[in-house]
N, C-alpha and C positions, 0 to 999 in steps of 0.2 A: 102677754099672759104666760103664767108659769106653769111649765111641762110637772105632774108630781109622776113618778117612779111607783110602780105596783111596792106595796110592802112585799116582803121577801120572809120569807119562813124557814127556818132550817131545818132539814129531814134530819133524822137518827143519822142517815147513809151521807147525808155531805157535810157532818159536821168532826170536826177531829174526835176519836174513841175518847183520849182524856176528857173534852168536854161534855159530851155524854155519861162519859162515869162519872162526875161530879156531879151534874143534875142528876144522875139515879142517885145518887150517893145522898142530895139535899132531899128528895124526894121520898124517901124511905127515913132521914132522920125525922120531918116533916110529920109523919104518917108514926114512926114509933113513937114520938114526946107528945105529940096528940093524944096517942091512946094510952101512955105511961102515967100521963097527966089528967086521966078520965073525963076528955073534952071529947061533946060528941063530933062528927064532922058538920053538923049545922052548927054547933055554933061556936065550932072553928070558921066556918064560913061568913056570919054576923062580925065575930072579932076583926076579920080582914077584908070585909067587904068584897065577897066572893060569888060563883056560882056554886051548886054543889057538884055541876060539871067541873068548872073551872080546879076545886079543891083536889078531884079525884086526878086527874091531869096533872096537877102539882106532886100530889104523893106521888105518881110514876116519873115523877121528872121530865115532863114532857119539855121537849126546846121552845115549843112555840108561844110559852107563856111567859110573860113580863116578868123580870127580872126581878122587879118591883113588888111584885103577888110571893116572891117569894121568900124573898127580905124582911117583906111583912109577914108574914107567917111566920118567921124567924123569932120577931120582936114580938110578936103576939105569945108564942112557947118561952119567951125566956130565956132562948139560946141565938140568937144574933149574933154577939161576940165571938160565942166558940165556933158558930158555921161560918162567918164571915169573918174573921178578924179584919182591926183596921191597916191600910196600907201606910208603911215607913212612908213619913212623910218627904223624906228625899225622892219618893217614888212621883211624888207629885206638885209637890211646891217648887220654887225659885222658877229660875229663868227658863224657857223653852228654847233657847237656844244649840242648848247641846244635840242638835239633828244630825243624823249622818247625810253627808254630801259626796257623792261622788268624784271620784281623784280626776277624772278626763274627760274631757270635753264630752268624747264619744260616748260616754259611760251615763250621761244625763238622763236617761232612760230609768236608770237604777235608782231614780233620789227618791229616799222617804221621808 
């Protein structure tokens, strides 16, 4: 039988400041194209299949909501592209090869 792992949630306090300031950052664009766009927050929430908890959580950028709720919300406003642009595809296609390996024996510890 297979052991599952508790989900893991990231606080404000153990996640890097840059990543935090990008979810305030999406969080507040979220919340300004909403209301620029004179969409209420219900049915911003119908559009993205949301809570109105969940929506409010999103406008503060909260960590602990899906990546996905947010992306969507993106695509729902219109601005997807400019909040997310897409990643150079050298960032992600061809061979998975290129990993760093560690030079010594000793050093095996280190491989990512």
């Amino acid at each position: 039988m297979k052991e599952f792992m508790p989900r893991k949630i990231f606080s404000p306090e153990s996640m890097p400041s840059l990543v935090g300031e990008r979810l305030r950052i999406w969080g507040s664009a979220i919340r300004t194209q909403r209301v620029r766009q004179r969409i209420t927050a219900e049915q911003l929430c119908v559009r993205i299949d949301v809570s109105r908890a969940t929506l409010s959580r999103l406008e503060r950028g909260d960590p602990a909501v899906n990546v996905a709720a947010y992306m969507t919300a993106f695509l729902a406003l219109g601005i997807l592209d400019e909040a997310v642009p897409t990643l150079a595809s050298v960032l992600w296609s061809g061979s998975e090869n290129g990993r760093v390996r560690a030079r010594h024996e000793e050093d095996a510890d280190d491989y990512f």
